[in-house]
N, C-alpha and C positions, 0 to 999 in steps of 0.2 A: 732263744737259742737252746738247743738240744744239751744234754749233761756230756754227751760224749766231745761237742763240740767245745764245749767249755774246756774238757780235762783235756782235750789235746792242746787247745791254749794255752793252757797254765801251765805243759809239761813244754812246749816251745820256747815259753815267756821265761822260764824256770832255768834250761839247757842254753840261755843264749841263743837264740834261732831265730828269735822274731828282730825280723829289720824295720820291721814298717806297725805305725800306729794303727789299730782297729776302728776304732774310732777315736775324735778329737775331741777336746778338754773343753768345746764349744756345745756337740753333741749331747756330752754328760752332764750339764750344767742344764740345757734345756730341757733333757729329760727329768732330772730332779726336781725341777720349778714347776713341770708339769705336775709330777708327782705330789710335790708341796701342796698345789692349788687341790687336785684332786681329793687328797687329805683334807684339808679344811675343807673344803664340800661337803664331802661325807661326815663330817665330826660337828657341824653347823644340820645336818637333817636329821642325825641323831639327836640332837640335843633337844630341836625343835619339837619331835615326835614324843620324845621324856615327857616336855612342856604339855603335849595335848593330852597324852594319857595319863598326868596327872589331874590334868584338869577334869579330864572322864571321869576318873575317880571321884574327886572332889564332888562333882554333881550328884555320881553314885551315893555316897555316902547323906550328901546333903538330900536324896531323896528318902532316905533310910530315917533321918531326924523327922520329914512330915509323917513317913508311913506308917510309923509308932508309935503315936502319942499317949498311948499308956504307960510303954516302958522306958522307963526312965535311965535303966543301963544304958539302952541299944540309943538313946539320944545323950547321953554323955559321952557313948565312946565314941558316935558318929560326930560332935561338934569336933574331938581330940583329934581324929581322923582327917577332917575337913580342915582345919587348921594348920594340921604335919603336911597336910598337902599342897593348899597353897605356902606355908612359910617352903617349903622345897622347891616351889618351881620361883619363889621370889628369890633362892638362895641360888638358884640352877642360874635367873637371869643378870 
């Protein structure tokens, strides 16, 4: 619906003018169930996407612990790392 088409509704619905339902209380009920399912869809492929791109990481990190086996920083922050990672996607699931 257009804004303009809106604000002539509201100033109908407002002055007493409107005699007739626009749409029925069956209509808006369907529409929002739509809307509900549609929502959790989206919020269920977002989360899921979290889940892999933590998991990316994780392996990131965890290749980071082979590839430097001299420095012992870069394999202690990488187990830290690897660890925040999975305990987040165990904490996401």
């Amino acid at each position: 619906m257009e804004e303009l088409d809106i604000r002539k509704i509201w100033e109908l619905e407002r002055d007493g003018q409107m005699t007739e339902e626009l749409v029925s209380k069956e209509v808006i009920d369907l529409f929002r169930q739509k809307q509900s399912k549609d929502m959790t869809s989206s919020t269920r492929r977002l989360m899921l996407f979290d889940i892999i791109l933590k998991l990316i990481l994780a392996i990131g990190y965890g290749y980071c612990f082979i590839a430097a086996p001299e420095q012992l920083s870069v394999k202690i922050i990488s187990v830290i790392l690897v660890l925040l990672c999975f305990g987040l996607v165990y904490w996401e699931g």
